[in-house]
FINU-119142 format. One record per atom (N, C-alpha, C, O): residue in one letter; y, x, z. Coordinates in steps of 0.001 Angstrom, whole numbers, padded with zeros to 6 digits, always signed. Layout:
<atoms>
AYXZ
...
</atoms>
This chain:
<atoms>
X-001189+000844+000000
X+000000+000000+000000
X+001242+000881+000000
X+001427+001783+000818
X+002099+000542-001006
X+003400+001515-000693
X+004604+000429+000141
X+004552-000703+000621
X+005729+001557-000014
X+006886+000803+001250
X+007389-001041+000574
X+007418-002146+001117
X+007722-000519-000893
X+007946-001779-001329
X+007115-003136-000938
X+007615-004057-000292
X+005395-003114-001564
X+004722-004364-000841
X+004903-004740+000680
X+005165-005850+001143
X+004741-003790+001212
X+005038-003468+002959
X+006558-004381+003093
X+006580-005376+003818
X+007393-004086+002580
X+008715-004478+002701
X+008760-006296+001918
X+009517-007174+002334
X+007839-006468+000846
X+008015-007951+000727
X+006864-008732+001203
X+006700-009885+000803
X+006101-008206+001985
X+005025-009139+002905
X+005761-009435+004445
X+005541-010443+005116
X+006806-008161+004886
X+007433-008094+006020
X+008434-009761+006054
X+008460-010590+006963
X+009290-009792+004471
X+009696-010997+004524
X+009816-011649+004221
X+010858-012290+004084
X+007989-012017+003723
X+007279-013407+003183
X+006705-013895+005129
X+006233-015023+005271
X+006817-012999+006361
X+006037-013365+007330
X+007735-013894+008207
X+007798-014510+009271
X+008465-013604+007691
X+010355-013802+008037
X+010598-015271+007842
X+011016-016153+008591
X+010110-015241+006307
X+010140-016441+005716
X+010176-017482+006853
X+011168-018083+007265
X+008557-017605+007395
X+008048-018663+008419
X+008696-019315+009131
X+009115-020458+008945
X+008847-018547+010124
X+010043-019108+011355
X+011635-019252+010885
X+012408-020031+011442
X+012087-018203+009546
X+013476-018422+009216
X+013028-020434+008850
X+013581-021198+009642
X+012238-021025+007895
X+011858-022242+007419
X+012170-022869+009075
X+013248-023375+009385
X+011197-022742+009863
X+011277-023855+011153
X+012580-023797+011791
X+013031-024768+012398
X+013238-022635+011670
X+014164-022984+012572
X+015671-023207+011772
X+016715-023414+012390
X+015590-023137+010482
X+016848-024100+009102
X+016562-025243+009187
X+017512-026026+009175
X+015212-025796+009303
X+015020-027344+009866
X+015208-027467+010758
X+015378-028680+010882
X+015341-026964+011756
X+015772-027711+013275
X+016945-027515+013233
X+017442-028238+014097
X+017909-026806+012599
X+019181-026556+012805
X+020129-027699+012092
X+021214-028142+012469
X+019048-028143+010497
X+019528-029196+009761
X+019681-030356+010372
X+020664-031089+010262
X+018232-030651+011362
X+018342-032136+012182
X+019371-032207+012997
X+020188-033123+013093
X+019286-030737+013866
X+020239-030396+014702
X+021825-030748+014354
X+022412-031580+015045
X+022361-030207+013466
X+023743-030776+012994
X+023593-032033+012544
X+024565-032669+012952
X+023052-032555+012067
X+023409-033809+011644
X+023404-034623+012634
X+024429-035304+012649
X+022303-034961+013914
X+022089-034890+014840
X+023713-035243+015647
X+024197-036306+016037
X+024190-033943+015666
X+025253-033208+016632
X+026594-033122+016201
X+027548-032595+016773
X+026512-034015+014556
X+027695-033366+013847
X+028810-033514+013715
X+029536-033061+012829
X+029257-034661+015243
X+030775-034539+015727
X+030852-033739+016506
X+031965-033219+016590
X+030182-033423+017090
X+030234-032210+017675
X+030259-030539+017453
X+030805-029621+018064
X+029617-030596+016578
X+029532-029153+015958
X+030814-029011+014800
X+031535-028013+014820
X+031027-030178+013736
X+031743-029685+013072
X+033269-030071+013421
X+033787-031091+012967
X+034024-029063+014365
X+034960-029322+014428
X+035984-027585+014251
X+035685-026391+014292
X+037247-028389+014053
X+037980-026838+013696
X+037989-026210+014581
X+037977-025031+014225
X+038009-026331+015823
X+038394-025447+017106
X+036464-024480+017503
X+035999-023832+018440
X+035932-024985+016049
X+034590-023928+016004
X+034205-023487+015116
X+033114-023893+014717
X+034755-022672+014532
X+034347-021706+013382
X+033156-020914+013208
X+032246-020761+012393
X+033533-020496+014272
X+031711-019415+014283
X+031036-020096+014606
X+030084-019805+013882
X+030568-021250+015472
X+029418-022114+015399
X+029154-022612+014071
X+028044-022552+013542
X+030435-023223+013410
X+030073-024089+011789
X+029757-022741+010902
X+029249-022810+009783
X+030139-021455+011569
X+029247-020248+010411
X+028063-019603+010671
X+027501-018922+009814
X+027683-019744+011662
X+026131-019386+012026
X+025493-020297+012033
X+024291-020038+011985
X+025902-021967+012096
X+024967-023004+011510
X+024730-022700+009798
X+023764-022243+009187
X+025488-022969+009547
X+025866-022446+007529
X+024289-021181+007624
X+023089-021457+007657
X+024871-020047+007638
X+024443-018749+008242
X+022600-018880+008165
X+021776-018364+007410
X+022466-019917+009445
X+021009-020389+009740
X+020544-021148+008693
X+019566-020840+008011
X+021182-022079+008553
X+020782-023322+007345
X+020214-022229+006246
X+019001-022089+006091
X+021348-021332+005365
X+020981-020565+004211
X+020368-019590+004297
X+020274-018908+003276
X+019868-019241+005238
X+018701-017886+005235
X+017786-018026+004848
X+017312-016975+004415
X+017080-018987+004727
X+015448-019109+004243
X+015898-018685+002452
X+015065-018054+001802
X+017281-019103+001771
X+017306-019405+000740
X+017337-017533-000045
X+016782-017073-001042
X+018195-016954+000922
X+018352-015512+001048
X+017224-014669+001078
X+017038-013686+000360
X+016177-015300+002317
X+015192-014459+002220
X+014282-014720+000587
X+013474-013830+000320
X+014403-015781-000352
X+013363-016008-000851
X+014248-015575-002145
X+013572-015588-003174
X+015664-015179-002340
X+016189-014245-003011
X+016302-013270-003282
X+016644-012782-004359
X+015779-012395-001472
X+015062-011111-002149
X+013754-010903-002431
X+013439-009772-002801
X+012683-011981-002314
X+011491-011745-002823
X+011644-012128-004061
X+010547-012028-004609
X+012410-012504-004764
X+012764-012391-006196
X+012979-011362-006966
X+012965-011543-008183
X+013145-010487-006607
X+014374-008924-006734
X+012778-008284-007801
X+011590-008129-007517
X+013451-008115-008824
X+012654-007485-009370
X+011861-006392-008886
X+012392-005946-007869
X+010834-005786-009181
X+010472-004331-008529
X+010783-003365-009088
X+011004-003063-010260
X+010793-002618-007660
X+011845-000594-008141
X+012686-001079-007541
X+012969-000217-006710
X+013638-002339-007299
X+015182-002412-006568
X+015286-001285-006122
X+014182-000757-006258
X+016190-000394-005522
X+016505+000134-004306
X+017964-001150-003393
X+018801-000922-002520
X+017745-001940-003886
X+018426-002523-003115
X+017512-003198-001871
X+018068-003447-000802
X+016419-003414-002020
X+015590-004617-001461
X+015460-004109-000066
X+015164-004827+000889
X+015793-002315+000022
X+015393-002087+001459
X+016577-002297+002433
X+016392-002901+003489
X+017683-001850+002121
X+019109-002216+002941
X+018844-003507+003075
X+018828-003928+004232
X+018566-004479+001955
X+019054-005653+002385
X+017778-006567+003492
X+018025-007653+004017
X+016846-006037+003601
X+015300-006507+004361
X+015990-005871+005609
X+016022-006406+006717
X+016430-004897+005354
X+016610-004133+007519
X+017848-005487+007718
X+017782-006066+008802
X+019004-006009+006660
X+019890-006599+006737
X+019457-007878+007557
X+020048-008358+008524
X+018466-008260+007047
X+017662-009610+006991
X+016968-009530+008624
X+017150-010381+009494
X+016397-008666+008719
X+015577-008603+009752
X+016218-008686+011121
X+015895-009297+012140
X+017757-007460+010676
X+018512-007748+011846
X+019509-009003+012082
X+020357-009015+012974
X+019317-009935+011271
X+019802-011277+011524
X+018935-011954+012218
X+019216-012652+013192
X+017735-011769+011711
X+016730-012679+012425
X+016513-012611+013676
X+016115-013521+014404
X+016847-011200+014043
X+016783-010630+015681
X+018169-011150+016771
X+018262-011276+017992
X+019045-011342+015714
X+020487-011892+016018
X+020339-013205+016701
X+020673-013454+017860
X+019717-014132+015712
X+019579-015461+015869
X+018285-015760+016663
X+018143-016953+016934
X+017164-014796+017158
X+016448-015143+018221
X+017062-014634+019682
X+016513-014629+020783
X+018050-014319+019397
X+018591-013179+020957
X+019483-014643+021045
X+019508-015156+022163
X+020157-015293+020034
X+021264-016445+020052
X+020023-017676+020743
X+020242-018350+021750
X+018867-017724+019997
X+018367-018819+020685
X+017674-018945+022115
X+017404-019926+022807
X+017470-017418+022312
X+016875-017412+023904
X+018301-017403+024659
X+018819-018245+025391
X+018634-016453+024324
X+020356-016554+025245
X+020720-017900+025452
X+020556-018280+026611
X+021236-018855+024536
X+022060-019725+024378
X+022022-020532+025659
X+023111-020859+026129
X+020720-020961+026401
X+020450-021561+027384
X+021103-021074+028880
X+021091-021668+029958
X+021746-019595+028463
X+021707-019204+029682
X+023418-019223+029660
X+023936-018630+030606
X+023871-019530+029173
X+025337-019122+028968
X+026169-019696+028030
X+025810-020778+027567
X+027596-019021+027505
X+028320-020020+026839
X+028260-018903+025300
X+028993-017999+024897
X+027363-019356+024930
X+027395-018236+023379
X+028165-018772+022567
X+028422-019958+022770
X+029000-017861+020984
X+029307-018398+019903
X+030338-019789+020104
X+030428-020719+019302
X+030993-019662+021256
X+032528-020566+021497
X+031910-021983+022092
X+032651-022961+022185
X+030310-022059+022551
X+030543-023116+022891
X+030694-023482+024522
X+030948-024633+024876
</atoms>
């Protein structure tokens, strides 16, 4: 196996949970969505956005032709969002994250 397959199985397994948790975020705002979408919250209405469109991102770079050298910046890119938004979803309970 070289780095490339390694690198698009890493986020075909991203994929997964990025999918479950753009659906819960979709029910979630709509759900919530006098609440969430208001002006005095920007970075919440951009890390909902953010969450919602990642699955669409990740399945944009498993598109990427092969040889990219782009595919690896943008997979560490990817990965460290995903780590972003699980630190946002365990945190969130404990405190006032992202202005709310």
């Amino acid at each position: 196996m070289n780095l490339e397959s390694i690198t698009r199985q890493s986020l075909l397994a991203l994929l997964a949970p990025a999918v479950l948790i753009a659906f819960g975020s979709v029910v979630g705002g709509l759900m919530f969505a006098r609440i969430l979408f208001r002006a005095e919250r920007p970075f919440a209405i951009s890390m909902w956005l953010a969450i919602v469109l990642f699955p669409v991102w990740i399945l944009a770079l498993l598109g990427m032709r092969a040889g990219s050298k782009k595919l690896y910046p943008l997979a560490a890119a990817s990965w460290l969002f995903g780590a972003m938004v699980a630190i946002y979803y365990v945190w969130q309970p404990y405190g006032r994250l992202w202005g709310w």
